[in-house]
C-alpha positions in Angstrom: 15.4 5.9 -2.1 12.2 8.0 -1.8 13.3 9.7 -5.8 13.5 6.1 -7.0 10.4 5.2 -5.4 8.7 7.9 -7.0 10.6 8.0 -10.8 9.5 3.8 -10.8 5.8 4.8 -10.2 6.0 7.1 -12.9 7.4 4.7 -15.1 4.4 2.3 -14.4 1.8 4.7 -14.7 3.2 5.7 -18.5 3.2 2.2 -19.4 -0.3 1.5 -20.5 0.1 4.8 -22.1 2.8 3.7 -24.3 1.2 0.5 -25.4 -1.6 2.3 -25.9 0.2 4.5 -28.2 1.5 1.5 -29.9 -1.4 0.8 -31.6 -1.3 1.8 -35.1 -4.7 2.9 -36.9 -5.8 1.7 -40.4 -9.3 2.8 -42.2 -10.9 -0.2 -43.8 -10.0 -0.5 -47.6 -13.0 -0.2 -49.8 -12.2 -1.9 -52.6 -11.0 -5.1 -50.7 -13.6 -5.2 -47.7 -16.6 -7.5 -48.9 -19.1 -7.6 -46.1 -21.6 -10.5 -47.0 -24.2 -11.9 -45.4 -26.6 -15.2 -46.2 -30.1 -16.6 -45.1 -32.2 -19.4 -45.7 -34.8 -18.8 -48.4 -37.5 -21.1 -47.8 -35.5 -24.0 -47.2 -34.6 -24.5 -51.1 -31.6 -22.0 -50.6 -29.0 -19.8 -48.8 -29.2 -16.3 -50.7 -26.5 -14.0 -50.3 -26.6 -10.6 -49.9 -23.3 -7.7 -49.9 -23.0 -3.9 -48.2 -21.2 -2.1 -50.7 -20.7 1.6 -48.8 -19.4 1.4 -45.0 -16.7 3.4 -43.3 -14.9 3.0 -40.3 -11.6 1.2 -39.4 -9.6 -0.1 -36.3 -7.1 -0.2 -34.4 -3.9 -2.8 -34.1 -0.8 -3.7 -32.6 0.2 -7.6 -34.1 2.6 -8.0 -30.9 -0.6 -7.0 -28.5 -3.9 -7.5 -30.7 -6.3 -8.0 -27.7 -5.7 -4.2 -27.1 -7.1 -3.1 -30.5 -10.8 -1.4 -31.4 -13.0 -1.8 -34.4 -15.6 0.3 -35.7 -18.0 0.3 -38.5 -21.0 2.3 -39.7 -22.9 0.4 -42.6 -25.1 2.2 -44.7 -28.1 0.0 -44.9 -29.1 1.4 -48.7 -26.2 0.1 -49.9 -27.6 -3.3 -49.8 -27.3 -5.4 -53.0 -28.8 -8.8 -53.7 -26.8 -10.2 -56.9 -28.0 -6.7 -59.1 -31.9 -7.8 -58.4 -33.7 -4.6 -58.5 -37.2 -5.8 -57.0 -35.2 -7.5 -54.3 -33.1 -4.6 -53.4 -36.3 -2.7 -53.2 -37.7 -5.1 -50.9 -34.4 -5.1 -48.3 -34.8 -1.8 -48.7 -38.6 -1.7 -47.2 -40.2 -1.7 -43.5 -40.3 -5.2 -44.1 -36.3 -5.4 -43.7 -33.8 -2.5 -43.4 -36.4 0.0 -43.1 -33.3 2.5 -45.1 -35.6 5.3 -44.8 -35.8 5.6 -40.6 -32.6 3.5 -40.3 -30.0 4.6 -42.9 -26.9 2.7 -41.2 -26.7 0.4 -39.1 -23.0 0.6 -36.7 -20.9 -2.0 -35.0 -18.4 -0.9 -31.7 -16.1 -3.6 -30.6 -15.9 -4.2 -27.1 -14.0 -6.6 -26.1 -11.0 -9.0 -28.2 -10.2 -12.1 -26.4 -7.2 -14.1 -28.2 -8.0 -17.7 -28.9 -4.5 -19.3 -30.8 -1.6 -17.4 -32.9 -4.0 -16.1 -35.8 -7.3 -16.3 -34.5 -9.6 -14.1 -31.8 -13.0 -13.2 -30.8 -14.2 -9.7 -31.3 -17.9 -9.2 -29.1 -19.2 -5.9 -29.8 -22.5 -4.0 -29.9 -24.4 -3.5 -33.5 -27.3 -1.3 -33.9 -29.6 -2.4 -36.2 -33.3 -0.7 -36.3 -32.6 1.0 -33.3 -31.8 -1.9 -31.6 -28.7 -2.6 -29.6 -27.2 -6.0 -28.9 -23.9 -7.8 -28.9 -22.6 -10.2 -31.2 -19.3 -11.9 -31.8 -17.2 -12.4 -34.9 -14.6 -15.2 -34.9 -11.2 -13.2 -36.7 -8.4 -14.4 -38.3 -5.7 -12.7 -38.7 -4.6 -12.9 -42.6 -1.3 -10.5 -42.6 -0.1 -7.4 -42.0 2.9 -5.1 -44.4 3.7 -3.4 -47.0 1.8 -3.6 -49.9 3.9 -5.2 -52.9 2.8 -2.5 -55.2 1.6 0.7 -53.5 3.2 2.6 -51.3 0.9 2.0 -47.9 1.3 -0.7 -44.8 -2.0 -3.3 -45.0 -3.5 -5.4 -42.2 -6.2 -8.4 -43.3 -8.7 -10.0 -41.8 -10.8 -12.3 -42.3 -14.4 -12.5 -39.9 -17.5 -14.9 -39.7 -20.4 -14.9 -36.8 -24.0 -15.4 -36.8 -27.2 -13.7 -35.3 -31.1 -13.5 -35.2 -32.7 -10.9 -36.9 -35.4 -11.2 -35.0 -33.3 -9.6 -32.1 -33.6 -6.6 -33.5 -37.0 -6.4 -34.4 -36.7 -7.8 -38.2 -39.7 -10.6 -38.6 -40.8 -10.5 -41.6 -41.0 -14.1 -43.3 -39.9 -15.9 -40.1 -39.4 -18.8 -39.8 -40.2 -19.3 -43.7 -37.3 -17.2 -44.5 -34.3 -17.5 -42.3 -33.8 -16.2 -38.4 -30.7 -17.3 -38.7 -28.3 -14.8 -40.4 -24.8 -15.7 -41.3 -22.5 -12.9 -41.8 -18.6 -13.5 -43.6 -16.5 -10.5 -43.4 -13.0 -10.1 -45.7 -11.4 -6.9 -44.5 -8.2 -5.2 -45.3 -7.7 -2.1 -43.9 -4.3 0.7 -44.8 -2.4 3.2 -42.4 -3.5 6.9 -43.4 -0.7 8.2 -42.1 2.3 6.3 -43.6 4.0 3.0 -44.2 6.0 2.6 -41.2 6.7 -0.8 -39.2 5.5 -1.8 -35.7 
């Protein structure tokens, strides 16, 4: 009695180990991760603006996806507004992204809460100018398999959320040019390590 006692308390202290093993991790995919944000530009429009050079990826399990992590660092002189030189230039100054003193800025998930069969909430914290706060990202979850023409297993997501930039310390223009920053995230992200199932 007292060897099955102790052989079934094993067995339940390796269990969160195993499903933590379960998770599989992918690194995001480049070339079909677009992370966009928009802003209100004086009330006559919402400009758009794209980080083109980032790196990170996450962590996933589709049959237990609250347990997963995300990570990204941004590099903040990747910023590109539709080609515009003089604007880049400008996103690029103290008055914005301050690239110099801040040259990424980095988002660590902290917590997925599942909301329906597709869809979750990811909260984590972003640094941005040296400032730390959270902010969530309504996911849905696109697919995850094998990719129909290379030979690699794909997850994609797509990700929307919102913040103030003045948060973190960015005021220039406000409120003439949006506090409000929307942010629309497509991510697909590929197993380094092979193409195997869950």
């Amino acid at each position: 009695m007292r060897l099955f006692m102790i052989l079934t308390a094993f067995i339940l202290m390796l269990a969160p180990m195993s499903a933590q093993a379960a998770l599989e991790r992918y690194e995001f995919d480049k070339e079909h991760t677009q992370i966009l944000f928009f802003v209100n530009h004086l009330g006559f429009s919402n400009s758009h603006g794209e980080f083109l050079d980032f790196d990170g990826g996450f962590d996933f399990n589709e049959s237990d996806p609250d347990k997963g992590a995300v990570e990204i660092s941004i590099n903040t002189n990747s910023i590109d507004m539709s080609g515009i030189k003089s604007w880049n230039k400008h996103m690029k100054s103290k008055d914005f992204f301050n690239v110099e003193k801040f040259p990424t800025m980095d988002f660590v998930g902290t917590h997925i809460e599942v909301t329906g069969d597709n869809t979750a909430k990811i909260t984590g914290d972003l640094t941005l100018l040296g400032v730390t706060k959270p902010v969530t990202l309504d996911v849905v979850f696109n697919k995850a398999g094998k990719h129909p023409m290379e030979d690699k297993y794909v997850a994609g997501f797509s990700a929307s959320g919102h913040l103030k930039r003045s948060d973190f310390g960015m005021n220039f223009g406000v409120p003439m040019i949006g506090n409000d920053i929307e942010m629309r995230i497509q991510a697909e992200g590929h197993r380094p390590n092979g193409t195997s199932e869950n």
